[in-house]
C-alpha positions as CSV (number, residue, x, y, z in Angstrom):
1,X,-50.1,34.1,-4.7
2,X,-46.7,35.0,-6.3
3,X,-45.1,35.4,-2.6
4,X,-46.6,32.1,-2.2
5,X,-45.0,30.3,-5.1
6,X,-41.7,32.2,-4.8
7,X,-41.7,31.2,-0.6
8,X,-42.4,27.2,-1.9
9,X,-40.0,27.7,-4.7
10,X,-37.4,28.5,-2.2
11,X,-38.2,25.5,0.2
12,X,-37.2,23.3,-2.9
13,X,-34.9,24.6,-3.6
14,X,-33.1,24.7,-0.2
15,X,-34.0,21.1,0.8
16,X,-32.7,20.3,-2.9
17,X,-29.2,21.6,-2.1
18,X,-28.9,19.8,1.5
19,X,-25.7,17.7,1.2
20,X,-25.6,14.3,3.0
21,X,-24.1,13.1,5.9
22,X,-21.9,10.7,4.5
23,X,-23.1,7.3,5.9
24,X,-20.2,4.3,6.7
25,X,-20.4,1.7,3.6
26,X,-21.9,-0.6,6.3
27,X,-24.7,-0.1,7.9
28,X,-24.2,-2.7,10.7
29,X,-22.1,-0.4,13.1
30,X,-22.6,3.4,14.2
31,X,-20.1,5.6,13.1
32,X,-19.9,7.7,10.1
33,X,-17.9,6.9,7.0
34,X,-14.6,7.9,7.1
35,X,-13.2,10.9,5.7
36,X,-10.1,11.7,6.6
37,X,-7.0,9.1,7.9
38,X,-4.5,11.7,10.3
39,X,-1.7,10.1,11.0
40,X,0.9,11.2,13.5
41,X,4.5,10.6,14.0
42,X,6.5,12.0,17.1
43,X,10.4,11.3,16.9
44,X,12.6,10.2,20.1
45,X,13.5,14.1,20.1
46,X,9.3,14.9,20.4
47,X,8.9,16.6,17.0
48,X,5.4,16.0,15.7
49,X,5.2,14.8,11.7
50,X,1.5,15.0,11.2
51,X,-0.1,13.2,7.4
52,X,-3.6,13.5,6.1
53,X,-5.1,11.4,4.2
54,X,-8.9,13.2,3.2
55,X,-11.4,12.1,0.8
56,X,-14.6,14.9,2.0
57,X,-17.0,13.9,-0.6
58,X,-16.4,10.5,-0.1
59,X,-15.5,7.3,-2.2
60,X,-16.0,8.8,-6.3
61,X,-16.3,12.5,-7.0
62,X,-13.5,14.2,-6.1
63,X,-9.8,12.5,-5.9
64,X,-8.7,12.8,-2.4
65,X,-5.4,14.5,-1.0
66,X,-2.6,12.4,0.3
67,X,0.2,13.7,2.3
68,X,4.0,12.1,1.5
69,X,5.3,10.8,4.8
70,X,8.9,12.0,5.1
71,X,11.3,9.7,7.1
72,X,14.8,9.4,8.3
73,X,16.7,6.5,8.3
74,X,17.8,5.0,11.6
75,X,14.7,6.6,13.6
76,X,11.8,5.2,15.4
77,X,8.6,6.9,15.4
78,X,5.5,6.6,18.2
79,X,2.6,6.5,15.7
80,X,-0.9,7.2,16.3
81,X,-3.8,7.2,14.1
82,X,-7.1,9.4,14.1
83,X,-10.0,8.3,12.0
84,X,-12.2,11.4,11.3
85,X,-15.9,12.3,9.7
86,X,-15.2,15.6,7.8
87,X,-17.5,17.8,6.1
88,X,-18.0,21.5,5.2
89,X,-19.5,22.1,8.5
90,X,-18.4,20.0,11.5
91,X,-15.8,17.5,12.1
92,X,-16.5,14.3,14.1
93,X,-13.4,12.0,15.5
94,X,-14.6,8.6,15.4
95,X,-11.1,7.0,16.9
96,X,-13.4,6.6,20.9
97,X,-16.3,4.9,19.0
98,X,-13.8,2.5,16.8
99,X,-11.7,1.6,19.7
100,X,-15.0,0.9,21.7
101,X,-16.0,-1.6,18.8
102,X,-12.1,-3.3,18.9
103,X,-13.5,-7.0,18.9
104,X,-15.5,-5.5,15.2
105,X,-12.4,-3.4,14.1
106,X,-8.4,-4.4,13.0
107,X,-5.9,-2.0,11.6
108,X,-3.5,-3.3,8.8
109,X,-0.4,-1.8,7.8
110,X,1.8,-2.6,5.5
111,X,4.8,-1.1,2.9
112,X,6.7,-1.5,0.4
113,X,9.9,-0.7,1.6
114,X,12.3,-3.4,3.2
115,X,13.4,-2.0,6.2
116,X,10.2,-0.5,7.6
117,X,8.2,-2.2,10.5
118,X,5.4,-1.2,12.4
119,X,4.6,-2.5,15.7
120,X,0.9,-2.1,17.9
121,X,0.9,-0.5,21.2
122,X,-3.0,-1.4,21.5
123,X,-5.5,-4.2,20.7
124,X,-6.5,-2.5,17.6
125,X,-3.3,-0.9,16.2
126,X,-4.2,2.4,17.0
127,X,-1.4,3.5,18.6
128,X,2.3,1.5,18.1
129,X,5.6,2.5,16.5
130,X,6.9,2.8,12.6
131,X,11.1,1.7,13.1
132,X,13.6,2.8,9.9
133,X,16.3,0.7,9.6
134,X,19.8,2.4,8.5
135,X,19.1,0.3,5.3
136,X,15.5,1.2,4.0
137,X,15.0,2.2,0.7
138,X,14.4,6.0,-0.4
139,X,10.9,5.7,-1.7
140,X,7.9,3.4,-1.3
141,X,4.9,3.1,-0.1
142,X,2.7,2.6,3.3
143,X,-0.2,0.9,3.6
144,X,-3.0,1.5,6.5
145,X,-6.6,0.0,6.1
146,X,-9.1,0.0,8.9
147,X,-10.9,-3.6,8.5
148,X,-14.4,-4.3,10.3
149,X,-16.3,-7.5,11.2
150,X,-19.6,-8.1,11.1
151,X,-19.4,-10.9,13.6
152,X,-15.8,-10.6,15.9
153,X,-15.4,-14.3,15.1
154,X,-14.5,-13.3,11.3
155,X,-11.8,-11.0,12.9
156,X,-9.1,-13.7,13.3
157,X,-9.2,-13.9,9.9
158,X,-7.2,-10.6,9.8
159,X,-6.6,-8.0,7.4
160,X,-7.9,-10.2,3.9
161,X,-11.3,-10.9,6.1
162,X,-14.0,-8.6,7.0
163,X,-15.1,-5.4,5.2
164,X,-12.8,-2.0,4.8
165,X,-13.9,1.0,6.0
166,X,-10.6,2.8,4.8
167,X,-7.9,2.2,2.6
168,X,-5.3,4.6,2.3
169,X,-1.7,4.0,0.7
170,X,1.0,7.3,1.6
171,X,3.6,7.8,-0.4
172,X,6.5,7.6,1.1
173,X,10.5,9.1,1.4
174,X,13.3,8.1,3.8
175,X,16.3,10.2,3.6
């Protein structure tokens, strides 16, 4: 009887301590909510600047890291961004499932700095390139959200339409 007890004590508690998948905000597309925001930045010379941006336990709980994206003036970057589920024991890209949704999915960027443009290689603004003038200021801010649509038709409404899935603002330095 005491094994018994101790056996479905055990069962509690182990089902008990089972962490959550953490589930995307929406529930009207597939992929899992988003973690972690990688961005990567490859100069003309092909040296790789790689920026996390990783909330694990998800939106409240613990803050989340943020890298400080380091520039130089006068460069242009390729830039490509990764959208990842991470937890404690796997790691899942969702970039192929996001891009597959395009006509549901729009990535904004924006900063704070005068001199700073972005520009979209794809349909979605997964890949493109960051450009630093000579004359952008030394410290700011960038600003990448992935937006999605319920219905494609709210996606022309661009980046102040639709729901967000991420937000993530880098602070930024150009020397």
């Amino acid at each position: 009887m005491k094994k018994a007890i101790l056996f479905m004590s055990m069962a509690i508690v182990a089902i008990a301590c089972k962490k959550e998948k953490i589930e995307a905000p929406h529930d009207d597309h597939d992929h899992d909510a988003v973690t972690t925001l990688k961005l990567e930045l490859k100069d003309s010379a092909n040296n790789v600047f790689t920026y996390y941006f990783r909330d694990l336990d998800g939106v409240g709980g613990v803050a989340p890291t943020i890298d400080t994206i380091q520039l130089v003036k006068g460069r242009t970057y390729a830039m490509t961004l990764s959208f990842l589920y991470e937890s404690s024991s796997e790691t899942e890209d969702l970039t192929a499932e996001i891009i597959a949704e395009a006509d549901h999915h729009l990535i904004c960027k924006s900063t704070t700095l005068s001199g700073l443009t972005f520009s979209s290689a794809d349909e979605i603004g997964i890949t493109g390139s960051l450009i630093v003038d000579q004359n952008t200021a030394s410290e700011g801010t960038v600003r990448i959200r992935l937006k999605h649509f319920h219905d494609a038709s709210e996606k022309p409404g661009g980046c102040d339409a639709g729901d967000t899935d991420v937000d993530v603002t880098f602070p930024t330095v150009v020397q």
